[in-house]
N, C-alpha and C positions, 0 to 999 in steps of 0.2 A: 704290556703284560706278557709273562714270558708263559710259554705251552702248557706247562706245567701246570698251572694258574687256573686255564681255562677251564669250565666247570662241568667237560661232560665228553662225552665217544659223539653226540648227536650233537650237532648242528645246533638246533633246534629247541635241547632241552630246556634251557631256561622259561622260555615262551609255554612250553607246554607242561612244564609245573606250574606256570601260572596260571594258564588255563584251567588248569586240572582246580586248582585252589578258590578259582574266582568261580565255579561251580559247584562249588561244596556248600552243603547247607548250615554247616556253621558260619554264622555273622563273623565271629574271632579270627575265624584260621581266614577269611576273607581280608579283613583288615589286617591280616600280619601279612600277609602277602601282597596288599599296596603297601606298605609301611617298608618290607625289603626289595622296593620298586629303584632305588639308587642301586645296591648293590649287584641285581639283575642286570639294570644295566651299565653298571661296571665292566660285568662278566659277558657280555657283550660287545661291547665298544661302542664306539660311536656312532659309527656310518650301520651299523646294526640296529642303534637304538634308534636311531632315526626313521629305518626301513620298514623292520618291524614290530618294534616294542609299543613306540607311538603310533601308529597306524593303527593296530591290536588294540592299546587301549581306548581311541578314539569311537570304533566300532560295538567294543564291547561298553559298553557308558549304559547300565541299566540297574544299577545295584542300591544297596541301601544307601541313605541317607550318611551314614558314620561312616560307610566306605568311600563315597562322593568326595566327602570332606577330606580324608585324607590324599585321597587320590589327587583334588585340588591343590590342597598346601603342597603335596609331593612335587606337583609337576612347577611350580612356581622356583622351584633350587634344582631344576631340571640344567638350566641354558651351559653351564659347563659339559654336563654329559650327556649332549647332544651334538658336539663341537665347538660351544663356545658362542658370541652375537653373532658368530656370520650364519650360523643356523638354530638362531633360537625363532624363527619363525615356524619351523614346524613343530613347535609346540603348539601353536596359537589353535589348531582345529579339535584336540578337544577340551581346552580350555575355554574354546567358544559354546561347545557342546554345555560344560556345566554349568556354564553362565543362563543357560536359558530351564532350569530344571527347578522342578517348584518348588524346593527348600531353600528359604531365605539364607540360611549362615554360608551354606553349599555356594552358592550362585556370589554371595558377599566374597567367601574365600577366591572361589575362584575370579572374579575381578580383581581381585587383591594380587592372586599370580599374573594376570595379564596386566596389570601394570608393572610391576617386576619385569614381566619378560617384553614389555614395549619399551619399556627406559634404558636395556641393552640392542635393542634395535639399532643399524645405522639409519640415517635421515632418509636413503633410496630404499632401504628395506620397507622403513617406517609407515613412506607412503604406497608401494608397492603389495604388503602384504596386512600391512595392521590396521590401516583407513578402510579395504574394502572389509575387515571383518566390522568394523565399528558401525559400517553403515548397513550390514547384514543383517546386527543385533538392534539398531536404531528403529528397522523397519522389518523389524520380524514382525510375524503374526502371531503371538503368545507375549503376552502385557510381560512375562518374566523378559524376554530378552530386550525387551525397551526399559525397563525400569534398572539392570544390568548397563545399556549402554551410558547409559547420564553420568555415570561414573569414569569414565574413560574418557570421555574428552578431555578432560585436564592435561595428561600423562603427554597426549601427542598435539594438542593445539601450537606449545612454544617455540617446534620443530619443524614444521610441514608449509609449503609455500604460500604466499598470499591467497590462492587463489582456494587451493583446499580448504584455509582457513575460512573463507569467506561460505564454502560450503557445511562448514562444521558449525558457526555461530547458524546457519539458517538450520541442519539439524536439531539444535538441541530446540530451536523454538519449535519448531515440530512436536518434541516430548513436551514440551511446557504447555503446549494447546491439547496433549494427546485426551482422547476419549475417556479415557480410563484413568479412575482419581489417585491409582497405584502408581503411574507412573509418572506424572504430575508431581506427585508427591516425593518421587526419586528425583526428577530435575529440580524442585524450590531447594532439596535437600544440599545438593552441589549446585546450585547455580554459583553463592558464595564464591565456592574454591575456585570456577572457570571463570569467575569475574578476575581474580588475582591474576589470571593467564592470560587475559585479555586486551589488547591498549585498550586506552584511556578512549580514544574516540570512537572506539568501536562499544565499548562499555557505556559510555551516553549514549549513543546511537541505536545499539541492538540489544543491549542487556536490562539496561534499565525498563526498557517496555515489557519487557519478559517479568521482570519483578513486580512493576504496576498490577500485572496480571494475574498473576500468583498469587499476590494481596488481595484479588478480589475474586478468588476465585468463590465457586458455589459451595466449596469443601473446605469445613475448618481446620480438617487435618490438611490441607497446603496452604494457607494463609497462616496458619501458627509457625511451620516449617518458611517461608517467606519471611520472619522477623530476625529469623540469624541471618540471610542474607543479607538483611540487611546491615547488620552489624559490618557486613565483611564491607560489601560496596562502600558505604560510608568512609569507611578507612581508607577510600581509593581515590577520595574527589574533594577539589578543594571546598571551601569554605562555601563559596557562594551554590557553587551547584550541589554541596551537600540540598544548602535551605531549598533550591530550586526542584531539585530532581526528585529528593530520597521524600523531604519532611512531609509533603502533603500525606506521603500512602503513611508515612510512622503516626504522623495525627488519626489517622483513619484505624491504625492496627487500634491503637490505644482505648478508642469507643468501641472496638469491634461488638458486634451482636453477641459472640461466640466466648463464655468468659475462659476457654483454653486459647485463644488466640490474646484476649488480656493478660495469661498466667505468662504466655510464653515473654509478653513484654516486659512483663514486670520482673521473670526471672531472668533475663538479660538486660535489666536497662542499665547497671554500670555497665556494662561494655557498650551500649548504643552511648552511654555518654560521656568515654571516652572518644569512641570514633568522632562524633559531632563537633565534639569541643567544648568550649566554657561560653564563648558567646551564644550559640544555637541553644545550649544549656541551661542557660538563663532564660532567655526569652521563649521556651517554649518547654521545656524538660522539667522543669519546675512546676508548671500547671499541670504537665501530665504525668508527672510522681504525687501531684495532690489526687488526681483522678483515682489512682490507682491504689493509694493509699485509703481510698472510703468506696470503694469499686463493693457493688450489693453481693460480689461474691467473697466467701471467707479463706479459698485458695488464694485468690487475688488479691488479697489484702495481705495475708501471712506471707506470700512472696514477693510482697511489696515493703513491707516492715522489714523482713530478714535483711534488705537493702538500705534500709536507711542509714545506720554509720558511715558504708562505704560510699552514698552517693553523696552524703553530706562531707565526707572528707575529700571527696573529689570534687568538691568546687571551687570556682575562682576566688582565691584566699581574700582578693579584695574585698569584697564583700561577701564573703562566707557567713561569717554569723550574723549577720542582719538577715538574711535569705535564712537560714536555719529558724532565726529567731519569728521572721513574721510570716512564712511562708512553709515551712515544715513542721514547727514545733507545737503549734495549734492541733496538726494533725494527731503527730503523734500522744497526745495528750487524751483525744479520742480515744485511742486504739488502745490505752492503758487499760480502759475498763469491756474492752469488746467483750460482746457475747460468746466468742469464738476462742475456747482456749490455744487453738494452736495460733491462731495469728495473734494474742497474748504471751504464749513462749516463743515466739521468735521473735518478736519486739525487744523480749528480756533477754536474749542473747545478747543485744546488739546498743542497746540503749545507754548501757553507763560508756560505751567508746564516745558519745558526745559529748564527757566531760571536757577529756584534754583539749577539744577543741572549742566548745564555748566559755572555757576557763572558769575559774572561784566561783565571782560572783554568779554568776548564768546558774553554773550549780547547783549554786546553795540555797537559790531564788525558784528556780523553775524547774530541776531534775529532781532533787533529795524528793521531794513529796512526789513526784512520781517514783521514788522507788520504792519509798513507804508502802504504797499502794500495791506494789509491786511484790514486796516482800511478804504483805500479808494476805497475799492473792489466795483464793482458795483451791488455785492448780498447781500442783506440785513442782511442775517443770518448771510452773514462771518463778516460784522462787526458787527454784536450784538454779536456772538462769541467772538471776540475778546476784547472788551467793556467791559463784562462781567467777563474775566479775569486778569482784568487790575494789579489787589490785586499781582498778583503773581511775577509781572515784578517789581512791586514798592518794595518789598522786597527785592529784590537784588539790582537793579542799584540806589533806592532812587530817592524822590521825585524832587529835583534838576534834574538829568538828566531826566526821565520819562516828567516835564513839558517841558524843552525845544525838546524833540523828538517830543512825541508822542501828547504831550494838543492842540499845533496848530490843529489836526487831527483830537481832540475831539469837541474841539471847533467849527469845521465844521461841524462835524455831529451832533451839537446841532439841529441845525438846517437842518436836513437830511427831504427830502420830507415823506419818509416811518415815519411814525408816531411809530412804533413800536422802531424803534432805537432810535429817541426820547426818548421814555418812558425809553427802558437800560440805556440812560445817564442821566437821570433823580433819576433813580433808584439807579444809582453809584454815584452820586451826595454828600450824607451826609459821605461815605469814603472815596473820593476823597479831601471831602471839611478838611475830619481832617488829612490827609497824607499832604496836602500842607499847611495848618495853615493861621488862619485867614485873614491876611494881603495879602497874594496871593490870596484866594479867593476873598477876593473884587476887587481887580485891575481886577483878568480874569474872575473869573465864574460868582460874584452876580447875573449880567444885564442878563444872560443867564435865570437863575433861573427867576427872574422875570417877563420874556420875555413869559416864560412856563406857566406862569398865562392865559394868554390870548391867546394861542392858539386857534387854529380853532377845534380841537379833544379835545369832552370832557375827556378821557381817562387821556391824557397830562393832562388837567386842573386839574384834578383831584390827579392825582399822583405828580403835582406839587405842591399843597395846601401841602399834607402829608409831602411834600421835605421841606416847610418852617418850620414846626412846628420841623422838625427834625436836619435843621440849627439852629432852636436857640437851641435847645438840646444841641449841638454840642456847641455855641460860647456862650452861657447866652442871660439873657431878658436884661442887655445893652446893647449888640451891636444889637438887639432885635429894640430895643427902638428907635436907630439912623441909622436903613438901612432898616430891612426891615418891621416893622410895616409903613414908611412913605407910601412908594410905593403901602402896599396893601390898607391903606385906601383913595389915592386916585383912588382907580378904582370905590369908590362910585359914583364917578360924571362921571363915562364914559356913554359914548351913549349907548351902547351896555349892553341891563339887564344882559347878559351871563354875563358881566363882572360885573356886580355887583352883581351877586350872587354867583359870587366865591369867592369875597371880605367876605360875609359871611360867606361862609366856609371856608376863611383861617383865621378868626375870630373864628371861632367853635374847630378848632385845637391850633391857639393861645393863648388861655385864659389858661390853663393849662400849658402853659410853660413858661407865661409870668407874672400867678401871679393875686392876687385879687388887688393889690393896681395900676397897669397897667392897668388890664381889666378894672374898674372901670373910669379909667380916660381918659385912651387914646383910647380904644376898643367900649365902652356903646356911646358913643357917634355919633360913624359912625352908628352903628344898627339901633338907634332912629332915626335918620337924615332919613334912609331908610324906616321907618314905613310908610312914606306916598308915599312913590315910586307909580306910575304910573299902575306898569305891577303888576298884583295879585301875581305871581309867585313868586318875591321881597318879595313882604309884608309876604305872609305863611312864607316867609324862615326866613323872618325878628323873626316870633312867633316862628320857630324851634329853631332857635337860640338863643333867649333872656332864654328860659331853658335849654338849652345846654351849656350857659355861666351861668345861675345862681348861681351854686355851687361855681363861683370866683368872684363873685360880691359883694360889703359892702352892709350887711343889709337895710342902709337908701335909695341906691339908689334902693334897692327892692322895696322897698316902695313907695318911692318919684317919681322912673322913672319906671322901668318895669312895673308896675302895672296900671298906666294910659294905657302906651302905649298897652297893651295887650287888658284891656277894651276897648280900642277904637278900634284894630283890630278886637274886638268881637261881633261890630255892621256892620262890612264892610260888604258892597254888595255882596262881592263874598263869596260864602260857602266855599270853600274850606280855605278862610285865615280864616273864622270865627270858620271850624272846627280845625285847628291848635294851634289858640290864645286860644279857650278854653281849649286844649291839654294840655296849655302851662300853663293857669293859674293853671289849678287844679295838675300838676307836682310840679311847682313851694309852690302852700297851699300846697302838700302834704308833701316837703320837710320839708319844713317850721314848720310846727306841730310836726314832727318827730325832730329836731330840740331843739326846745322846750320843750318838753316834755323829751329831755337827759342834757337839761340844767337844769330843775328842780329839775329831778336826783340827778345832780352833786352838786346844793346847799343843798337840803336836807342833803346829808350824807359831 
């Protein structure tokens, strides 16, 4: 940094604007002043920031909570301007510091930097200056700096010599016995991830006991925390010493007294059965997805159901559907009618994914009437659940069977009171309408769709407009032409303005898929009809519209029709249509010039 650069007559100054700042009773001007803690020491250097920047802030470590925090993240993108790894160890003391300070995110961050700044460590630094802080915070006297260290083992166990190692696994059993159920809870939490850093013989040996114990411990918030561990260890050991070592404590998680230690199993058991495998799967994972599946609690059931597609598709294909068939699908047949709506809508998220895999017949035999049931549930969710997966059912049994099962069903919930299942069938409406091919739609759905128009819930109205433009997507602007443009231009003359200005807007979405020689003829004509509407709200929409449609309109009737009608909305009484129409006119000249001006272009060359 050349003289010039440097930021002051005094030595000093940077340090004592800081000071000056980190004693100010604004929280803000505090936090702006850790936050330009790189650039200070920029303006510093190195072997400055080393001496005294760090040292200073190590001492001063007393401030809020939001200055901690950044203070932490700050010093974690420290190790370049400090000199680089050969001296990112003097960061470590008061990164130690924050790590033992009683706000959880504060203490989380800053392990977050000292891992960062242990991974640019060399191996002689590593255990020189990083192991004695780990065992400082291992055996502090404040449950924060032990619940802080469980965390760091991971970062330097795969570096450091046999023999440290063998002191580090005897540490963390330390935390895993510790007094206090806080920190307990921080070792079941990372046991997992120091299991991946560990050999294999030392992992049977020294970890697995540590696990056994954690499973059983006296607190259910660490025996629930012990069931991801186990996911991890599983994934580390073969076959046999899975069944041998892990299965007795995961049989034991499964009954647990505590139904958050059942929740926590049920909400990870596709990943416990991947790690296990297909054989340990069968013979034991099977019983205890039936457990868990009729478990007296209704969390434990709903996060046991939300599982079922994925645990059912992750079995041994060989006999997959026999296992679904005699061993799971009794279950779930229960759970159609629980007492419990939400382990009822999570079932119905997940339930039609068992078509593809117990195919046609299974179907159309054993699932259709559970969805029946399904569809006509009295909770909303389970049939907007259900609705929403329809895709998957039609896949296999085909639109043929699927209309005559389940459509009477849909059909009924068109018109369902909850407006929101509405909107799903609305929603499934333009895949629905191309699964069962034009001619069915018109005999059963159109009148549905059209119906949607004029509901009482803007929402409906709304996602029903989007629905037409994306039926003629779907059929072409002739059958466009002969079903459902009649219907929405006579809602111009209904009594109700609501309904005429959604006649509008299903105009605004029409023109575009129906084409400039259609808008012009059969479209332009309702809009102008509406210029003179009664209710203001009409006429503005009238002006959004007429340049919302202009890019499909014939030049002449620019001219000839828009352009009156605009001017005259341009004198209307009510400002609002007047500020619209003028919106409209200068959108419209603006196009137009531009226009123009690439047609002149185009003849010139």
């Amino acid at each position: 940094m050349a003289a010039s650069d440097k930021p002051s007559d005094e030595s000093l100054y940077p340090i004592a604007v800081l000071i000056d700042e980190l004693k100010n009773e604004d929280i803000q001007l505090r936090l702006n002043s850790i936050k330009k803690l790189s650039t200070i020491a920029l303006a510093l250097g190195e072997e400055r920031t080393r001496s005294e920047l760090i040292p200073f802030l190590t001492e001063t470590i007393y401030d809020e909570d939001e200055v901690l925090l950044a203070l932490a993240e700050q010093l974690g993108q420290f190790t370049n301007l400090v000199g680089g790894p050969a001296y990112a160890m003097s960061l470590i003391p008061p990164l130690e510091s924050l790590a033992t300070v009683e706000e959880t995110v504060v203490r989380d961050k800053a392990v977050e930097s000292l891992k960062m700044v242990a991974s640019q460590h060399s191996v002689a630094d590593l255990q020189t200056h990083f192991i004695p802080t780990l065992n400082t915070l291992t055996f502090g006297d404040w449950f924060t700096s032990r619940t802080s260290a469980c965390a760091l083992f991971t970062v330097c166990y795969p570096r450091v010599s046999p023999a440290i190692k063998a002191e580090l696994r005897n540490n963390f059993r330390q935390l895993c016995q510790d007094e206090t159920p806080m920190v307990r809870r921080a070792a079941a939490s990372k046991l997992g991830e120091f299991a991946k850093v560990v050999e294999v013989e030392y992992l049977k040996s020294d970890l697995i006991p540590m696990f056994v114990q954690l499973a059983q411990d006296d607190q259910d918030s660490v025996r629930l925390l012990a069931v991801e561990a186990c996911v991890s260890i599983a994934q580390l050991l073969q076959q046999e010493d899975v069944e041998q070592l892990v299965m007795p404590t995961l049989r034991q998680c499964v009954n647990d007294s505590s139904w958050r230690v059942r929740y926590m199993v049920a909400d990870k058991f596709c990943d416990l059965q991947k790690a296990v495998g297909p054989d340990i799967t069968r013979t034991d994972l099977v019983t205890a997805f039936q457990s868990l599946l009729k478990d007296t609690e209704a969390e434990v059931r709903s996060a046991a159901a939300s599982k079922v597609k994925e645990f059912c598709a992750n079995l041994d294909k060989t006999n997959q559907v026999q296992i679904i068939m005699t061993s799971i699908l009794p279950y779930v047949k229960e759970l159609v009618s629980d007492p419990n709506q939400h382990v009822k809508s999570a079932l119905a998220s997940v339930i039609m994914g068992l078509s593809p895999i117990l195919g046609v017949y299974n179907t159309v035999e054993h699932l259709l009437p559970l969805f029946l049931i399904q569809l006509k549930d009295e909770c909303p969710d389970v049939r907007l659940n259900i609705i929403s997966n329809l895709d998957c059912v039609n896949d296999v049994i085909g639109i043929q069977q699927l209309s005559q099962s389940l459509l009477p069903a849909i059909v009924e919930l068109a018109e369902d009171s909850k407006w929101r299942v509405r909107l799903a069938i609305i929603e499934y409406m333009p895949a629905l309408a191309g699964q069962l091919g034009q001619e069915f739609f018109d005999q059963k759905l159109r009148k549905l769709c059209m119906d949607w128009l004029s509901d009482h819930v803007y929402a409906i109205r709304e996602a029903a407009t989007l629905n037409t433009k994306k039926l003629v997507d779907q059929f072409g602007s002739s059958w466009a032409e002969n079903t459902i443009i009649p219907s929405v231009l006579v809602m111009a003359r209904d009594k109700n303005y609501l309904h005429r200005m959604t006649c509008l807007f299903c105009i605004n979405v029409l023109a575009e898929a129906c084409g400039v020689e259609m808008t012009t003829k059969l479209l332009l004509p309702t809009v102008l009809l509406l210029a003179t509407d009664g209710v203001a709200n009409v006429r503005f929409n009238v002006a959004k519209t007429l340049q919302k449609i202009s890019p499909y309109l014939e030049a002449t009737a620019i001219e000839t029709q828009v352009k009156p009608a605009l001017e005259q909305l341009n004198v209307d009484p009510d400002v609002d249509v007047k500020h619209f129409a003028s919106e409209a006119i200068a959108g419209i000249a603006g196009r137009f010039h531009i226009k123009c001006k690439s047609n002149e272009y185009k003849m010139e060359n």
